[in-house]
C-alpha positions as CSV (number, residue, x, y, z in Angstrom):
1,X,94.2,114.9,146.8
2,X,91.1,114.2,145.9
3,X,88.2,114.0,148.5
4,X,86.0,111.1,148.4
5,X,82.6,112.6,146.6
6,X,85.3,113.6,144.3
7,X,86.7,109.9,143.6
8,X,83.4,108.4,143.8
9,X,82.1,110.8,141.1
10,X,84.7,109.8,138.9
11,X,83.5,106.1,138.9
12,X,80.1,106.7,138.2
13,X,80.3,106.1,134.2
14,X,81.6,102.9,134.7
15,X,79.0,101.9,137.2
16,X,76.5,103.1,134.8
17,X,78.1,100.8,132.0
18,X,78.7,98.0,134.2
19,X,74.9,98.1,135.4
20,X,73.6,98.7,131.7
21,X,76.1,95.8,130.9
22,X,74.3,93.6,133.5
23,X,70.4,94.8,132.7
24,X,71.6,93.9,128.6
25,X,72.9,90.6,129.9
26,X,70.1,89.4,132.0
27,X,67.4,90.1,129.5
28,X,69.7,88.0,126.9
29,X,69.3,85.5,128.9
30,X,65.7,85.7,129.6
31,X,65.2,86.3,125.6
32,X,67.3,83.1,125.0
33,X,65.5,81.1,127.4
34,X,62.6,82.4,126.4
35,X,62.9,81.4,123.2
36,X,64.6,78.2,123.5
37,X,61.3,77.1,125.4
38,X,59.2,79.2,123.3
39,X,61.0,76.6,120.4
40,X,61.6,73.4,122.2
41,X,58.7,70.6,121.0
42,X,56.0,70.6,123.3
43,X,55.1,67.0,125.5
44,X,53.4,64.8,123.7
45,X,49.5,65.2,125.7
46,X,48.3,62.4,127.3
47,X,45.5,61.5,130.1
48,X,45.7,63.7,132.9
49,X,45.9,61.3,135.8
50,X,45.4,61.6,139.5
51,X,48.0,64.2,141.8
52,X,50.9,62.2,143.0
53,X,49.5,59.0,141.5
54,X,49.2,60.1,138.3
55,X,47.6,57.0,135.7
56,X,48.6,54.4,138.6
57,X,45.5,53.6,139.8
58,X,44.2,53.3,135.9
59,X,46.5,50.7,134.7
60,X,45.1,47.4,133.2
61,X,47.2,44.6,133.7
62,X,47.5,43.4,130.3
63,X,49.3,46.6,129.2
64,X,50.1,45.8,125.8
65,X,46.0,46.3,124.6
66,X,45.7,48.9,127.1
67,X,47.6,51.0,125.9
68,X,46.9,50.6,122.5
69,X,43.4,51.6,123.7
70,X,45.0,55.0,124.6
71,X,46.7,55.1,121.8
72,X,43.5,55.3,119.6
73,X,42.3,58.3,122.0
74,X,45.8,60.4,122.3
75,X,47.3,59.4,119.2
76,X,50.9,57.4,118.2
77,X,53.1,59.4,121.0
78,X,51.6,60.0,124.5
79,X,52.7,60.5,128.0
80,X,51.8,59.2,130.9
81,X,52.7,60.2,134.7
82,X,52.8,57.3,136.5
83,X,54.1,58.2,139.9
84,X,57.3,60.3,139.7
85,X,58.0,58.5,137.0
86,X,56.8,60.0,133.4
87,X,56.0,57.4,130.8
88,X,55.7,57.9,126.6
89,X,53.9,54.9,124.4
90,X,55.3,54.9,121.0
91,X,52.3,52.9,118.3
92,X,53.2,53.8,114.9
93,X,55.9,53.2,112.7
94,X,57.2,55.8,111.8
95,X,57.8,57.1,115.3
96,X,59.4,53.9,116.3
97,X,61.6,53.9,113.3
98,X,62.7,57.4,114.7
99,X,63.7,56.3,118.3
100,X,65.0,52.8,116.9
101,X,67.2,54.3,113.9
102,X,67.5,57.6,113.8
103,X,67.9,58.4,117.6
104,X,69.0,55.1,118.6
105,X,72.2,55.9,120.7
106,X,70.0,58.3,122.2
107,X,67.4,55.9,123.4
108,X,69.7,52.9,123.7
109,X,69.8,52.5,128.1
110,X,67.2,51.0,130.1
111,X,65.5,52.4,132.7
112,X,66.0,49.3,134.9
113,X,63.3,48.0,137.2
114,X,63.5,47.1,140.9
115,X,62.8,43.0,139.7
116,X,64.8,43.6,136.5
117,X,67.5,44.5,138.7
118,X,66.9,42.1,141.3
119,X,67.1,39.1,139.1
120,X,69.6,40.0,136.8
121,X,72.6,40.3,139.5
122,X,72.1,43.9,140.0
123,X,71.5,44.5,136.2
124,X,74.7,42.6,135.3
125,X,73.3,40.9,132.1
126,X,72.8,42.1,128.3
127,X,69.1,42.9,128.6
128,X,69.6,45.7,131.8
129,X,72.6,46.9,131.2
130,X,73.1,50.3,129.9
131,X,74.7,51.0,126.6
132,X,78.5,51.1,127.0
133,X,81.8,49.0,127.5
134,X,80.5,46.5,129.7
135,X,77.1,45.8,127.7
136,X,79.0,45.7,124.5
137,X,81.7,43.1,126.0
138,X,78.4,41.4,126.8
139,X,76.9,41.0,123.6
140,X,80.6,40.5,121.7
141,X,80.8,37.8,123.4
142,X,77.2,35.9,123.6
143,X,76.6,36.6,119.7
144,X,79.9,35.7,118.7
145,X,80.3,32.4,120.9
146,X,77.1,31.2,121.2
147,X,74.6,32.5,119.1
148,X,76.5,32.7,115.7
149,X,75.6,30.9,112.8
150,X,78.4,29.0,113.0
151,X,78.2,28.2,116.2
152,X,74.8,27.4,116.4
153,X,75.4,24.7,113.3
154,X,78.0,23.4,115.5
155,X,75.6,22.4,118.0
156,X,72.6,21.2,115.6
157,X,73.5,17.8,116.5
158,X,71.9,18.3,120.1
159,X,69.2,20.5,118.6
160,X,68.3,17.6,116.5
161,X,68.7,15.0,119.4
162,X,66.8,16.8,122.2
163,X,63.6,17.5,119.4
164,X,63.6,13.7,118.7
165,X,63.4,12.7,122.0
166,X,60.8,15.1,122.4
167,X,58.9,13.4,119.8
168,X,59.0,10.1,121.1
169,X,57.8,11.4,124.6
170,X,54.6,12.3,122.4
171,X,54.4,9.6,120.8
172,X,54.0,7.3,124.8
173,X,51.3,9.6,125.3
174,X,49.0,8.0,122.6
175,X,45.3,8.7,124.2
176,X,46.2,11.1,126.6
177,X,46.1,14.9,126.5
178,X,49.1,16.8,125.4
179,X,50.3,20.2,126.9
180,X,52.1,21.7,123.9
181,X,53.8,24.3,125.8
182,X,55.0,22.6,128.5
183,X,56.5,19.9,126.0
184,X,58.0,22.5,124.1
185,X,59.5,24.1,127.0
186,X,61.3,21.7,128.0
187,X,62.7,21.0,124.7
188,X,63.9,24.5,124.5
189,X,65.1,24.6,127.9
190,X,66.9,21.1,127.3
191,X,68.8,22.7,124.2
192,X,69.3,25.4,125.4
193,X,71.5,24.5,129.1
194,X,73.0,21.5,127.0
195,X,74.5,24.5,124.6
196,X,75.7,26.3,128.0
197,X,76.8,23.6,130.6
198,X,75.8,20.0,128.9
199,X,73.3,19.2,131.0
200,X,69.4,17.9,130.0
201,X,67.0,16.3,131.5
202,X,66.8,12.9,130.9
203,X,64.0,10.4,131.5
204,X,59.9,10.5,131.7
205,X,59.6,11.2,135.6
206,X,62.5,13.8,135.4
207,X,61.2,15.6,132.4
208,X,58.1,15.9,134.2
209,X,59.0,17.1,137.4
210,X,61.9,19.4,136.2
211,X,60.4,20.8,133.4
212,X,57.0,22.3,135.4
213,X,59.3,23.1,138.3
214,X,61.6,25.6,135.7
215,X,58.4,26.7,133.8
216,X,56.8,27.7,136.7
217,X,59.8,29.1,138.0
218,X,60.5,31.2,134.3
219,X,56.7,32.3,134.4
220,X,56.9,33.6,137.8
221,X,60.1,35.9,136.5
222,X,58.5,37.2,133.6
223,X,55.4,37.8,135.0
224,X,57.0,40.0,138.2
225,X,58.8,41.5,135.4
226,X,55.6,42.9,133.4
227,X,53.8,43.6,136.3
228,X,53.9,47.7,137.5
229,X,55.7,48.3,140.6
230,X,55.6,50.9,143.1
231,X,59.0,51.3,143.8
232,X,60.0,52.0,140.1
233,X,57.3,54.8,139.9
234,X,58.2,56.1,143.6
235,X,62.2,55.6,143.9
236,X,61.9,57.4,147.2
237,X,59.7,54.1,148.3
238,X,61.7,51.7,146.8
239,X,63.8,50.3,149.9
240,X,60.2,49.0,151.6
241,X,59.4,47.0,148.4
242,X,55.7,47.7,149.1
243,X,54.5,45.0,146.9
244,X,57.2,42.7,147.6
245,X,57.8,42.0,144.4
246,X,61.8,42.2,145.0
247,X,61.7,39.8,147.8
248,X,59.8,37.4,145.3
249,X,62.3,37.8,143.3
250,X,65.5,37.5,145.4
251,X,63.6,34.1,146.5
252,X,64.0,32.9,142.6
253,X,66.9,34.1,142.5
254,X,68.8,32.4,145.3
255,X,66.8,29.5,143.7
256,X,68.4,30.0,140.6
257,X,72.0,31.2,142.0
258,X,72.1,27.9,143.7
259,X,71.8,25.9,140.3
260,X,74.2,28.3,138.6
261,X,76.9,27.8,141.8
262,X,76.4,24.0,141.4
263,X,77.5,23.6,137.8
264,X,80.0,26.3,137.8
265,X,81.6,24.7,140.9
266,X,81.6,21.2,139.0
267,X,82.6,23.0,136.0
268,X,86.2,24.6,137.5
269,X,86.4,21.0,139.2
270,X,86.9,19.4,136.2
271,X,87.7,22.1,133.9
272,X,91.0,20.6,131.5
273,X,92.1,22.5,129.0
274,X,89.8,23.4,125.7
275,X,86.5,24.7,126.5
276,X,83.5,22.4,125.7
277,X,80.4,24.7,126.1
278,X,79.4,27.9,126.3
279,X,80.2,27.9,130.1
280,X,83.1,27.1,130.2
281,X,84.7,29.2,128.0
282,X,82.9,32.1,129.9
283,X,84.7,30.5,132.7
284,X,88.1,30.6,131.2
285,X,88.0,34.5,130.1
286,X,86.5,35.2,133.5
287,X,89.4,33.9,134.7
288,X,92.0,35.7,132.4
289,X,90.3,38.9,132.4
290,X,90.4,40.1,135.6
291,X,93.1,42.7,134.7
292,X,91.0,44.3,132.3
293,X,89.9,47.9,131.7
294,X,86.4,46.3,131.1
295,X,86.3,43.0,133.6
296,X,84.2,39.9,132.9
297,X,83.5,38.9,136.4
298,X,81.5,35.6,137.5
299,X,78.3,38.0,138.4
300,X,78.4,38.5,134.5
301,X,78.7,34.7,133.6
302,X,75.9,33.9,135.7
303,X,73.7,37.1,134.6
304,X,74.5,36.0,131.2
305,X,73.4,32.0,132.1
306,X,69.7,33.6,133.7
307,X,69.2,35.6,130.3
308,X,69.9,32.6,128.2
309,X,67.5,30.5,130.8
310,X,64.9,32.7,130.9
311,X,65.2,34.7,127.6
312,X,65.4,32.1,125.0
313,X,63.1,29.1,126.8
314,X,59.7,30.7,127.3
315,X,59.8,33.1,124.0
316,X,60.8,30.2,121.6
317,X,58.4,27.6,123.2
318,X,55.4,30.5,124.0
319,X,56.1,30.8,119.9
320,X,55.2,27.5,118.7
321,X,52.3,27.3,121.2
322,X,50.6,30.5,119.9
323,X,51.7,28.8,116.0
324,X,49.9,25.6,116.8
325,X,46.8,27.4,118.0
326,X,46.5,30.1,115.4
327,X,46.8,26.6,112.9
328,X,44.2,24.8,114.9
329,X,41.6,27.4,114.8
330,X,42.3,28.3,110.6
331,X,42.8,24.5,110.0
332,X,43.4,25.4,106.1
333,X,46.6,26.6,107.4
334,X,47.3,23.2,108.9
335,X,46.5,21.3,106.0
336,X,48.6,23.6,103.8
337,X,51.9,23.3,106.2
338,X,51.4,19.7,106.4
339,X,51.3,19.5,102.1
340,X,54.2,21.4,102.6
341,X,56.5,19.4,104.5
342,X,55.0,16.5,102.8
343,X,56.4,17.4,99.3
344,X,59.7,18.9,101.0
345,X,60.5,16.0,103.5
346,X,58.4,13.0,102.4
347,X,56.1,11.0,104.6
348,X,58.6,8.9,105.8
349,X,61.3,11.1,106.3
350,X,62.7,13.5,109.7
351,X,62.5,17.2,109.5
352,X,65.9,18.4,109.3
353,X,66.9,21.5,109.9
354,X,68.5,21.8,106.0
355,X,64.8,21.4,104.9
356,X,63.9,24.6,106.6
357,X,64.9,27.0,103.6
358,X,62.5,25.4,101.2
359,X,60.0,25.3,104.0
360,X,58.1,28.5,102.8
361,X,54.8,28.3,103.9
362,X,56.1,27.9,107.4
363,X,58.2,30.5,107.5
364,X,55.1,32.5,106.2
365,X,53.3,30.5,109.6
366,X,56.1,31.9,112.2
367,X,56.1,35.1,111.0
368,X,52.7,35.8,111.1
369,X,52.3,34.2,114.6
370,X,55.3,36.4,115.6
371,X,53.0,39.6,114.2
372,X,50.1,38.9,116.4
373,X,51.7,37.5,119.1
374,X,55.3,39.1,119.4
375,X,57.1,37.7,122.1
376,X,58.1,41.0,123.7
377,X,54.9,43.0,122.9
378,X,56.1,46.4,124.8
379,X,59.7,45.2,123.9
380,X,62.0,45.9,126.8
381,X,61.5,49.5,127.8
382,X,64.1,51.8,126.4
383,X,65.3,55.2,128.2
384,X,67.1,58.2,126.5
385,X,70.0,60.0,128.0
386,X,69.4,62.9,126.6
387,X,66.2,64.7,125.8
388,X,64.7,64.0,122.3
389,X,62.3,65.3,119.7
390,X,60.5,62.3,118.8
391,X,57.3,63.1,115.7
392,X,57.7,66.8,116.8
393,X,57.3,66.2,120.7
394,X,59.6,66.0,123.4
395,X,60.9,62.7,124.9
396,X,62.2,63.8,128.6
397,X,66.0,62.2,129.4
398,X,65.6,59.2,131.9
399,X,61.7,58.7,130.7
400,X,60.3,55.0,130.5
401,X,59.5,54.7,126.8
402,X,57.6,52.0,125.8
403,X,57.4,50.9,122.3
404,X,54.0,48.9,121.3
405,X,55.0,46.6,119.0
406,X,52.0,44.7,119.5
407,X,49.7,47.4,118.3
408,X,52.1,48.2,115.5
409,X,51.2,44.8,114.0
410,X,47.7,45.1,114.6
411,X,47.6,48.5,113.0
412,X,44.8,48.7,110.3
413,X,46.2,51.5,108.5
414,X,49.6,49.2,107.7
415,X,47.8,45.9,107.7
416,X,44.7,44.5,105.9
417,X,42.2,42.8,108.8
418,X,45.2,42.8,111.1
419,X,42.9,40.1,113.6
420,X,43.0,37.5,111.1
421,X,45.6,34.8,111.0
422,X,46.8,35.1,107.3
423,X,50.0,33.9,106.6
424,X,49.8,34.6,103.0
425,X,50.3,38.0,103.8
426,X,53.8,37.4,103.9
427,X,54.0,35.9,100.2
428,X,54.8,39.2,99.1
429,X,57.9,40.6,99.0
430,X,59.3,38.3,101.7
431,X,62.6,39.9,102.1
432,X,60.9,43.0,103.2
433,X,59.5,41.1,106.0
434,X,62.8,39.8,108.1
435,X,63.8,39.5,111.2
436,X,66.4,42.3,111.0
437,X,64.4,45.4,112.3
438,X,65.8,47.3,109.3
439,X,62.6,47.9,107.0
440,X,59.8,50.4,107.5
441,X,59.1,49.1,111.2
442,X,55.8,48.2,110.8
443,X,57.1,44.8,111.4
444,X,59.7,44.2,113.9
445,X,59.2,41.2,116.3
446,X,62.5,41.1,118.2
447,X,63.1,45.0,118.0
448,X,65.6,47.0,115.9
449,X,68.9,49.1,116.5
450,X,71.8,48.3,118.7
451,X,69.5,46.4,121.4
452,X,67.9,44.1,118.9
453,X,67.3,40.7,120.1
454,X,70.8,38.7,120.1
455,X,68.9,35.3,119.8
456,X,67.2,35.8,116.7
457,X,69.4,33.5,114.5
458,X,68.7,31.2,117.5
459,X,64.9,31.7,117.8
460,X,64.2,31.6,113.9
461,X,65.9,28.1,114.2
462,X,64.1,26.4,117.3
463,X,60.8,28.3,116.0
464,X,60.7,26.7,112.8
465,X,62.6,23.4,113.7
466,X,60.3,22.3,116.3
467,X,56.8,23.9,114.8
468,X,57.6,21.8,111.4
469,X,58.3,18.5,113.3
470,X,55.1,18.9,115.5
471,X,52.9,19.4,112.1
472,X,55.0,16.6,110.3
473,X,54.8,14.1,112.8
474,X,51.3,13.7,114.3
475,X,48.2,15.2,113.7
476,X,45.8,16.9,115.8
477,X,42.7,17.7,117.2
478,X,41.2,19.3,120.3
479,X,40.1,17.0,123.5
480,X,36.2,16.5,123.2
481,X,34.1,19.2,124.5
482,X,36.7,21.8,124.7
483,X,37.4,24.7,122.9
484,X,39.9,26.3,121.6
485,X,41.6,29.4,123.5
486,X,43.3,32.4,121.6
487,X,43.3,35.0,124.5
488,X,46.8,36.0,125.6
489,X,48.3,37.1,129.3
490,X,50.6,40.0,129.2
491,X,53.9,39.7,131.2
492,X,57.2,41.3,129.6
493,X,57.3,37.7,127.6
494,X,53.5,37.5,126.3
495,X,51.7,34.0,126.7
496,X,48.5,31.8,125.8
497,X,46.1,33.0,129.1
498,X,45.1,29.0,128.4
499,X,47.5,26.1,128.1
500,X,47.2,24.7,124.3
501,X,46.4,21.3,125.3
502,X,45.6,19.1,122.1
503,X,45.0,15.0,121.2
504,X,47.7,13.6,119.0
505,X,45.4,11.5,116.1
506,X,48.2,9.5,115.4
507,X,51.5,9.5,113.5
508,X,51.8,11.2,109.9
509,X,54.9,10.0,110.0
510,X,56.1,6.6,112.0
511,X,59.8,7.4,111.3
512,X,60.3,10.1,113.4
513,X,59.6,8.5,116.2
């Protein structure tokens, strides 16, 4: 038998091998780590901040020029720390045109803020929810039942019947000063919860009244929504809302819920049969989708009824404000619209929407207003789930990424005096210059890739509609001793910092009215 020295000799060349085996094996690893770091795209470099706080303290509030401003110091793809929370600012491009196209599944969730969740039922909607089954169902169903083309030329009737009672409210206010956005917003506003539910607002008191209350009530959402928050840049201080910008918005919201409970409960009241709006067919597959693998519950219809509210009332009518003012101040531009509509629709004829085709100047009008002034100028921020090489640097998973649209348009090196308002611009090659997100993305109002805008059929139509029958039917000119305002406000939805309030001159054309 052999003693135990003896057996424990006769393992030693294995122990050897195994601990050779081992030695080879951890500095594999440490080779392949080292040079998959040595490798991996560096961070894009960026201002180094404050510890803890990072570029916090930093920020200007009108974001969209600030951090173009950086942009011209760090170049088209910088970071930012911003709290916990690390931030990258696309502004070229051809870097957008990589996170947009080429990486777009990649980049396709949000990173959901405290407000954005708070408002939108816990992120319930299409704008917050991240990319899967339930945001797809989402979208399927807004695009294909309500924001189609042929559903939206179902519904031109009330397009056409809520812009000509705007019209005639302008025309009693012969004298007096006219608010442009406000009227417009509650045009919008009327279309739009007359395509959902049927319901306007009717009469001069009421549009009024209503109209400011909702406007106010819209602004305060999308400016809570622009405006940095602690708790999105320290999660771990999130549940004492130190700015209280969730409580603000759970007070709209219960403001809102309470308007959306009303109609809804009407709604399944007298609900009989075929579905006559957009609600209530959101009703009825609520109601016969319970079983499903992907459920459409009545958190979704309402989530859905706030984006509609709030997403397609203050961009459309924020629009043909900025149109009107960029026309006022270059009033060649006027001039040349109204010759326009003149020789396409006649003096003593209505704008219809069927005139809108041969309507090219205008179109040339809104997209050039949409360049300077894009509705979402950061769009809404995207967040990859995996980590990315964007323009040779690394894009973190679960980053905020911010893509400046707003710049991108104003870029010198893609666009000859980007300040000026020159619609011409867009003379040339005017199919380049869609809506679609699909060119060279140095022009891309509502975004591009899988979370593209839904409403754009929808926008391009109000836009244009009501911008050609505000030039066609009245002219204008600015109250004495004012001036006229360009400066913008940032919030997610950019506005005018100062209401557009003009004097209507008198009718161009006394059939409209």
């Amino acid at each position: 038998m052999d003693s135990p020295i003896s057996s424990s000799s006769s393992y030693l060349p294995y122990a050897a091998a195994a601990a050779a085996a081992a030695f080879f094996l951890y500095y594999a690893t440490l080779h392949r780590l080292f040079r998959r770091s040595s490798t991996a795209p560096p961070l894009p470099s960026g201002p180094l901040g404050l510890p803890l706080v990072g570029s916090l303290p930093f920020l200007d509030p009108e974001l969209h020029s600030f951090f173009a401003r950086l942009a011209g110091i760090h170049g088209p793809i910088y970071r930012l720390r911003l709290g916990s929370k690390l931030a990258v600012v696309i502004s070229s491009p051809a870097l957008a045109g990589e996170v947009l196209r080429l990486h777009d599944h990649t980049f396709a969730n949000r990173d959901v803020p405290a407000a954005g969740r708070a408002i939108a039922y816990g992120g319930s909607d299409i704008v917050w929810n991240s990319n899967g089954p339930t945001w797809r169902m989402l979208r399927r169903i807004c695009v294909r039942e309500m924001l189609s083309p042929s559903s939206l030329d179902a519904v031109y009737h009330l397009r056409r019947l809520e812009l000509r009672a705007a019209v005639r409210h302008l025309h009693s206010l012969a004298g007096s000063p006219v608010d442009v956005g406000a009227q417009m917003f509650l045009a919008v506003l009327n279309v739009i919860t007359g395509m959902l539910w049927g319901g306007t607002v009717q009469g001069e008191d009421e549009r009024t009244s209503v109209g400011k209350d909702f406007r106010e009530l819209v602004g305060e959402i999308t400016e809570l929504l622009g405006r940095p928050n602690v708790s999105d840049f320290f999660p771990a201080l999130a549940r004492f809302d130190v700015q209280g910008i969730e409580k603000k918005m759970r007070v709209l919201l219960e403001r809102f819920d309470g308007i959306f409970s009303n109609i809804i409960e009407k709604k399944k009241t007298a609900a009989d049969g075929e579905a006559k709006d957009f609600l209530e067919y959101m009703l009825k597959l609520e109601g016969e989708g319970k079983d499903s693998n992907t459920p459409f519950t009545l958190t979704n219809v309402k989530a859905l009824l706030m984006d509609m509210v709030v997403g397609g009332s203050d961009t459309s009518s924020n629009t043909v404000e900025f149109a009107m003012a960029e026309m006022m101040n270059r009033p060649e531009t006027m001039e040349r619209a109204q010759e326009e509509l003149d020789l396409v629709v006649g003096r003593d004829n209505v704008v219809e929407e069927s005139h809108l085709p041969k309507l090219r100047y205008l179109a040339m009008v809104v997209k050039e207003t949409l360049r300077l002034h894009p509705a979402l100028p950061l769009l809404v921020p995207h967040c990859p789930s995996a980590p990315s090489s964007v323009g040779g640097r690394l894009v973190p998973a679960g980053s905020r990424v911010f893509i400046n649209v707003w710049a991108i348009h104003r870029d010198p090196t893609v666009w000859k005096d980007p300040l000026e308002f020159r619609p011409e611009r867009f003379a040339e090659a005017p199919a380049k210059w869609d809506f679609s997100g699909g060119g060279d993305f140095s022009y891309f109002p509502f975004g591009a890739g899988r979370r593209i805008c839904a409403g754009i059929a929808m926008a391009e139509r109000m836009v244009s509609y009501f911008l050609a029958s505000l030039v066609h039917s009245f002219d204008w000119r600015l109250p004495e001793g004012t001036e006229l305002d360009l400066s913008e406000k940032f919030g997610i939805v950019l506005k005018k910092k100062q209401p557009l309030v003009l004097m209507k001159q008198g009718n161009l054309a006394h059939s409209t009215v």
